[in-house]
SETIVO-763993 format. One record per atom (N, C-alpha, C, O): x, y, z. Coordinates in steps of 0.05 Angstrom, whole numbers, plus 5000, padded with zeros to 4 digits. Example, Ala and Ser with C-alpha at 12.3 -4.5 7.8 and 13.67 -1.06 7.14 Angstrom:
BEGIN
526448865156
524649105156
526449345156
528549345169
525749555142
527349795143
525850015157
526850235161
END
This chain:
BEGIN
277721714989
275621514984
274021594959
273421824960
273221474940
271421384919
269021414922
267721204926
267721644921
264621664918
262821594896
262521704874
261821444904
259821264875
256721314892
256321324917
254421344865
251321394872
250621044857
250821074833
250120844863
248320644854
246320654835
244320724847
245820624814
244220684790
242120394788
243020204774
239220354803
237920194799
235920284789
235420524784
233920004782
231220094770
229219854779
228719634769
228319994803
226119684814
223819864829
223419854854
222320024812
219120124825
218519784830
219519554829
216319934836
213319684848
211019794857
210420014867
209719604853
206619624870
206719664900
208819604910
204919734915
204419854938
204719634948
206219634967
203019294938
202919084955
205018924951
205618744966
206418984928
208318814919
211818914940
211918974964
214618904921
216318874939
217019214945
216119444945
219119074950
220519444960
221419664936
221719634912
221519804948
223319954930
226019954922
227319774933
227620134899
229920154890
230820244922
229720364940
233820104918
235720364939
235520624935
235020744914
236120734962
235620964966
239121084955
240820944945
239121334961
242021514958
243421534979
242321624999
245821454979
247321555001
248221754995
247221935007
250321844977
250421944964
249022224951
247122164936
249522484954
247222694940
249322814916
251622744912
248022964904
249723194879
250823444892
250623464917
251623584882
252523914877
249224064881
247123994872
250124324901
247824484900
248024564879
249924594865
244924634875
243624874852
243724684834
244624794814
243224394827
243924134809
240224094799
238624244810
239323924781
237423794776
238023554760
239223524739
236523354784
236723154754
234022974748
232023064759
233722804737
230422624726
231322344729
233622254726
229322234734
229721984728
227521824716
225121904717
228121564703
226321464687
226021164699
228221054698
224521014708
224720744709
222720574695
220820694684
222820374694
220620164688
221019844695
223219734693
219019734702
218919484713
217019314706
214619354712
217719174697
215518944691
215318684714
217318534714
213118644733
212418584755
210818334748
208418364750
211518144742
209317854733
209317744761
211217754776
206617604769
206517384788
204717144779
203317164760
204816964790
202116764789
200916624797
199516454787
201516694832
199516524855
199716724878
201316914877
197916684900
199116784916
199416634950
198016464960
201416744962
201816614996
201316655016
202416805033
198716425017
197516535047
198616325063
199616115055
197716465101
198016335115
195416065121
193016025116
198115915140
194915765157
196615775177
198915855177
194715665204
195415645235
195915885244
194616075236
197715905263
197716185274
200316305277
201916295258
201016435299
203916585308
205716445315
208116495312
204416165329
205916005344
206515695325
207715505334
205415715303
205615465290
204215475254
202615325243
205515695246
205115875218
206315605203
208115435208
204215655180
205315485154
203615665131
202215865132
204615505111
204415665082
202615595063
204215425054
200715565048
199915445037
198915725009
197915945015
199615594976
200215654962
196715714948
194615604955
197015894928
194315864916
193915994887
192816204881
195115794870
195915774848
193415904827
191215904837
193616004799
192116094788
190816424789
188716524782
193116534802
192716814806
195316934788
197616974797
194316994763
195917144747
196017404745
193917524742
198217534747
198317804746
200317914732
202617874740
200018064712
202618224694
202018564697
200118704688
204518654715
204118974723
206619034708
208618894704
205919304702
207919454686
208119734703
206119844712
210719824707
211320064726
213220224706
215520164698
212020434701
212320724697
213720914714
211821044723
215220984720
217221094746
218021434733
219721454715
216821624743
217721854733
219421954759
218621844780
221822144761
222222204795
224422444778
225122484754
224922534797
226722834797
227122944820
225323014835
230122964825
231823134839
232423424852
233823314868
232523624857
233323854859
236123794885
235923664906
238723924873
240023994900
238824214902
238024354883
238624284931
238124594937
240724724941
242924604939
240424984947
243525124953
244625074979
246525174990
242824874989
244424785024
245124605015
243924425004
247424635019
249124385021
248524085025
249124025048
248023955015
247523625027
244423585023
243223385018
243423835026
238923735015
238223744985
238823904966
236823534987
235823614967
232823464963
232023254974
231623634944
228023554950
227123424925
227323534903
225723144929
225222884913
223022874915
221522894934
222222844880
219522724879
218722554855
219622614833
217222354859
216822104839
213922084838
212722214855
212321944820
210421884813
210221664783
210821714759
209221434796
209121184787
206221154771
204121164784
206221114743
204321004728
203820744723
205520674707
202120554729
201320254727
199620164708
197220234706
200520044696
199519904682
199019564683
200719384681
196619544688
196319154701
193519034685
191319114679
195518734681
193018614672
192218304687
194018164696
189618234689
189617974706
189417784682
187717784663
191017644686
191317394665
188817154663
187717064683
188017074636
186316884627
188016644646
190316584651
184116534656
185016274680
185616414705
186516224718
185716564717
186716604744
182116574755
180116564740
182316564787
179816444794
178116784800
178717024799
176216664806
175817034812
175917074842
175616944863
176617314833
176917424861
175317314893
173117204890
176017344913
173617354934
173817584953
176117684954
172317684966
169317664967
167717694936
166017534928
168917974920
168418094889
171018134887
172818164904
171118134855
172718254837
172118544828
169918644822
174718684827
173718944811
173819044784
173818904764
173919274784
173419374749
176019244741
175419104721
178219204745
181019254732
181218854736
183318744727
179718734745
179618414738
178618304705
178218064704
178318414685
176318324666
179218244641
178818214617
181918224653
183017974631
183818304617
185718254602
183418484616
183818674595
186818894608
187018914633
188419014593
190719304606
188519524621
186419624613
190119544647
188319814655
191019984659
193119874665
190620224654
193520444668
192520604687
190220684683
193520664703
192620974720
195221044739
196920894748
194821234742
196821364766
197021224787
195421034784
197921214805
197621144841
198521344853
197021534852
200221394864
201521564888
203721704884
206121644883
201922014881
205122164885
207222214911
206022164933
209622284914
211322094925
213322364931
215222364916
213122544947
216122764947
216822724973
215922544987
219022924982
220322935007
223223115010
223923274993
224923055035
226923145024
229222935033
228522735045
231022955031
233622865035
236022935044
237023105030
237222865061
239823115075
242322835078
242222605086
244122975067
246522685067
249022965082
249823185074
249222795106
251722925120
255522905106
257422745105
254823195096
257823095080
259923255089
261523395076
259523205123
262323265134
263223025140
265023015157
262222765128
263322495134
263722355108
264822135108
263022475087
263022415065
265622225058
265821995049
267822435066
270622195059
270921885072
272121695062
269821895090
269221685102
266121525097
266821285098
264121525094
262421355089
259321595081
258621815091
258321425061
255921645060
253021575069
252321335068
251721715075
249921725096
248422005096
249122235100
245621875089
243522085085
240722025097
240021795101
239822155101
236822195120
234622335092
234922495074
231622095108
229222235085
227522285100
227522155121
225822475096
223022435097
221322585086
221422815077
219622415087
218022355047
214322475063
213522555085
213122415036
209922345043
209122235020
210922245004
206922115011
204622134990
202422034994
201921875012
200522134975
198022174972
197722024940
199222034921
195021864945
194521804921
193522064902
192822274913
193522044865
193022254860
190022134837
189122294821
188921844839
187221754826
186121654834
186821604858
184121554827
181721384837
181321014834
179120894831
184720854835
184420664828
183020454848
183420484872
181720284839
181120004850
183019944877
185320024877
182319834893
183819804919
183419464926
184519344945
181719354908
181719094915
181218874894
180518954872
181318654897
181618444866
184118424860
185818574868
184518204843
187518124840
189318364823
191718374825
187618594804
188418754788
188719054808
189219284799
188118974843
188519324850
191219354843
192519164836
192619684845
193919654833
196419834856
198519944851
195019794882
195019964902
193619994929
191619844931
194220154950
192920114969
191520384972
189820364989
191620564965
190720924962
189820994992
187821075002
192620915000
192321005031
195021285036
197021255021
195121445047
196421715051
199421585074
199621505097
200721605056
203121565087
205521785086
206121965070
206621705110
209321925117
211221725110
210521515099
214121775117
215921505107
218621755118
219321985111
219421585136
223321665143
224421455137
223421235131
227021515138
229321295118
231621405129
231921615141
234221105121
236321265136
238521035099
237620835088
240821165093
241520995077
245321055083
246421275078
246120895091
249720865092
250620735067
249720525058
252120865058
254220605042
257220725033
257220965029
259320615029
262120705032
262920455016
261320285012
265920425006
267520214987
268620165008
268420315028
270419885008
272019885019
275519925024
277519815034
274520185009
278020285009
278920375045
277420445063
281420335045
282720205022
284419855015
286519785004
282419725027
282319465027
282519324995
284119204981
278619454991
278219354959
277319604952
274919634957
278219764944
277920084942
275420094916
274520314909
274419834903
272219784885
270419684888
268519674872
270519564918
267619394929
266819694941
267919914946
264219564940
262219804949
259819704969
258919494959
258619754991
256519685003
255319995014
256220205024
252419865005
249620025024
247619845027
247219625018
246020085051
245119875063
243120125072
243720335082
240320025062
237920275072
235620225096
235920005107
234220335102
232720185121
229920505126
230020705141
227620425106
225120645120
222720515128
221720315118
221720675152
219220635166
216820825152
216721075151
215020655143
212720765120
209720795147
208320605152
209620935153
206621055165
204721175162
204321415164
202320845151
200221015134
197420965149
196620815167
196021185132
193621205143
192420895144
193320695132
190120905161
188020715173
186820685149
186920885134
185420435140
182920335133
181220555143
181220605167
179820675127
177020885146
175120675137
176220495150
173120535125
171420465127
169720425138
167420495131
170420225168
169220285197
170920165221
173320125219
169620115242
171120185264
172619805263
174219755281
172019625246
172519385248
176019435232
178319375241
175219545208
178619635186
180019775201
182419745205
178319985213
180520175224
181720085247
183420245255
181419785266
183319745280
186119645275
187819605293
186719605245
188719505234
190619635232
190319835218
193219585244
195819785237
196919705208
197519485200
197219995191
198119935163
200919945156
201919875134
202320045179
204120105181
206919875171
206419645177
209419905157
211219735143
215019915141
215820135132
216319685155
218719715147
220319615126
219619385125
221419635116
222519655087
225619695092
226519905102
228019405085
231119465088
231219265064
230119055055
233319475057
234619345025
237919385033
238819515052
239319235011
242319225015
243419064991
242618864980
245319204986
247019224960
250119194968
251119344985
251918914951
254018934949
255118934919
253918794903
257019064912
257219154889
260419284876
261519474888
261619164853
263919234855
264419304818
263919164799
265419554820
266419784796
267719674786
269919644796
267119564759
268519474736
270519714711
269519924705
272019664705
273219814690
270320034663
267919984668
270520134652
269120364634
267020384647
265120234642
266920554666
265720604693
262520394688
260520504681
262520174692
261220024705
262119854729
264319794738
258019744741
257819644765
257219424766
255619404747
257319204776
255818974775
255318904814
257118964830
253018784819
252118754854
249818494857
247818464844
250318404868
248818304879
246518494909
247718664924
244218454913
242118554926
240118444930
239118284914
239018514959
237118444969
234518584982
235018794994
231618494981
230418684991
227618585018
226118415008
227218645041
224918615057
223618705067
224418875083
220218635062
218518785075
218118685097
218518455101
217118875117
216218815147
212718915146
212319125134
210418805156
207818915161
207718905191
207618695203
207819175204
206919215229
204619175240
204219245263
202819045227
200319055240
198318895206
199418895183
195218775213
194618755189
192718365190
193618155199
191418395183
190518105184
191417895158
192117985136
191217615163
191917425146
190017305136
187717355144
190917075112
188816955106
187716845116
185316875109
188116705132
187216495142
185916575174
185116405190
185916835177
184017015191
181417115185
179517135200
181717165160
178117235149
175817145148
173917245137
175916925163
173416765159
172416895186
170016955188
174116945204
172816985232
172717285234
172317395255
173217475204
172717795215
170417845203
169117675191
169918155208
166418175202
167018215161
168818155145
164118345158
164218285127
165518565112
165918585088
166018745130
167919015114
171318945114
172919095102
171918755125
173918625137
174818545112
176518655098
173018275107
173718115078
173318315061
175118305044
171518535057
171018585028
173618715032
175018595016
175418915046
177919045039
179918875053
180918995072
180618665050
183018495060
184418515043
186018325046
185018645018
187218725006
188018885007
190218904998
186619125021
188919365038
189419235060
191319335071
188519025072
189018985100
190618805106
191418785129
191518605081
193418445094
196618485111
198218675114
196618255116
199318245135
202418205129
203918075145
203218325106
204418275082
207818285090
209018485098
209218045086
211518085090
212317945064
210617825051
214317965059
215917925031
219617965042
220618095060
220717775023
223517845021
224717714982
224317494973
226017904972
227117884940
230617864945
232117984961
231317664926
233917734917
234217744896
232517654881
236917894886
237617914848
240218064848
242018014864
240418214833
243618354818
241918584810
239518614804
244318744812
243519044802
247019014775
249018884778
246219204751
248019304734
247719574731
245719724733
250719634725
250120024724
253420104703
255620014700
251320374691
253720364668
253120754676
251020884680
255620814674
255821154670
256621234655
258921314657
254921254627
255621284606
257521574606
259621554592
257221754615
258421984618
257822154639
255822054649
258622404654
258122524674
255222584684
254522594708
253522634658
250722734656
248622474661
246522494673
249822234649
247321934643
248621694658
250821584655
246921644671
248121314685
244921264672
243221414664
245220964673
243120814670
244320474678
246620394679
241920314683
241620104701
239519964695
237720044680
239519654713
238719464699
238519284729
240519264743
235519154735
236119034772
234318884759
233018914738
234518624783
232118424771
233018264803
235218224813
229818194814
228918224842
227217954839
225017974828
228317654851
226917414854
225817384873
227017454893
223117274875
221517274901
222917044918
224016854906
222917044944
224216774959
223216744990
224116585005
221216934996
219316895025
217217015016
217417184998
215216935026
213217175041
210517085046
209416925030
209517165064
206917105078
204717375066
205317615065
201917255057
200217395053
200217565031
198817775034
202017515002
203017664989
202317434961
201317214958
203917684940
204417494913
206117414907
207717574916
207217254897
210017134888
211317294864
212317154846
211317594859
211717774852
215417774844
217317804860
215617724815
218917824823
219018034793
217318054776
220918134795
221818434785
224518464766
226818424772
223318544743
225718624727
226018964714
224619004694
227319144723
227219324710
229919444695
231719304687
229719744690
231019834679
230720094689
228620124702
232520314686
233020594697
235020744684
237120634675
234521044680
235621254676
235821484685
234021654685
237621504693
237221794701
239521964693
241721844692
239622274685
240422504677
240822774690
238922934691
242922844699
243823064713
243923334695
245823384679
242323454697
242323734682
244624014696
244724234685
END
């Protein structure tokens, strides 16, 4: 069987969609490699609910402009055990709120004034273990991660750029070709549970679960001078979390951070491209259309990616 690693490039914002696929797939111990991404993240309304659990509808709220730019630093180590290896990323943002969008409610913050702000958000490591006594047959790896924000950005207004809440995160990611059927089609298929800290504020935020599952899936088939072409998909789940059309009836620490607190589900589709230029450089090219979501922005995603095996 044909072992192939997927070469995307789709960071994001904390509120926005999912992440790139994960690895099924790991390197050679004693290996390092880097990676580079970037994403340009435009939206311009956003989707709240009305009614309730039992009789949910949608209603749109146009004039919320947003242009984010994602910065994606990340790097590899195999270790000398076989199959681990220890990951860490850290994402630079850059966002601006677009002339004409309304202001914010309850307030707006520093990073609302129409102008580029950049700052860090959340550093991002962990490790990774891909069982490769099954390798010839399908690949399949296990994560678990943490991060911590490492700045002091804004957490609310149409320009936060983040939620600067601390979480853990396990993951599980399969994917195999179908040799020897179509020994060039390829599928994976990932799926992590993100568990993050509480709202501390007070005891009204902190009853909110922040907690979110996250499954993406990629089909994709190897074109001659080692390129990829795929179609992909991506969905958020919010375990817990209030809506819009809830705030009127919570207390007033409630509204002022209902942008860490919403109830945020999302689902994207698009294509991933991937070229291996040679043993050392793949690089890639994904672009992620918004097509659900409750309590969120209409957020869709075009990036780019590189990464380098030293």
């Amino acid at each position: 069987m044909r072992v192939y690693s997927a070469i995307v490039g789709a960071a994001m914002l904390l509120s926005a969609p999912v992440s790139a696929f994960a690895q099924a797939y790991l390197g050679e111990p004693n290996t390092v490699s880097a990676n580079f991404g970037y994403t340009y993240a435009p939206s311009g309304k956003l989707i709240a609910t009305t009614g309730d659990d039992d009789n949910p509808g949608i209603n749109e709220l146009p004039n919320v402009i947003v242009h984010a730019h994602i910065f994606e630093l990340g790097g590899q180590y195999m270790t000398p055990i076989r199959g681990l290896a220890v990951e860490a990323s850290l994402p630079l943002v850059a966002i601006k709120v677009g002339d004409g969008s309304f202001n914010h409610f309850p307030k707006a913050s520093r990073y609302d004034d129409h102008d580029t702000h950049f700052t860090f958000t959340d550093l991002r490591g962990g490790l990774r273990y891909q069982l490769k006594q099954i390798e010839q047959y399908l690949g399949l790896s296990f994560s678990l991660a943490g991060s911590v924000p490492v700045a002091d950005y804004p957490t609310l207004g149409f320009g936060g750029p983040g939620h600067q809440l601390k979480a853990l995160y396990a993951g599980v990611s399969a994917a195999r070709t179908l040799d020897p059927v179509l020994p060039n089609l390829y599928v994976q298929l990932d799926y992590e549970y993100a568990k993050r800290e509480k709202v501390d504020v007070d005891a009204e935020t902190e009853k909110f679960n922040r907690d979110y599952s996250s499954v993406g899936m990629m089909l994709a088939y190897f074109l001659p001078h080692n390129l990829f072409a795929g179609i992909a998909g991506n969905y958020r789940h919010a375990h817990g979390g209030t809506t819009f059309n809830e705030l009127i009836f919570e207390s007033q620490s409630v509204q002022d951070e209902h942008d860490r607190l919403l109830k945020e589900s999302f689902a994207l589709v698009g294509g991933n491209l991937g070229w291996s230029v040679n043993e050392k450089l793949q690089v890639g090219a994904a672009v992620r259309f918004f097509v659900y979501g409750r309590n969120t922005r209409n957020q869709n995603l075009f990036g780019v990616n590189a990464n380098y095996s030293f």
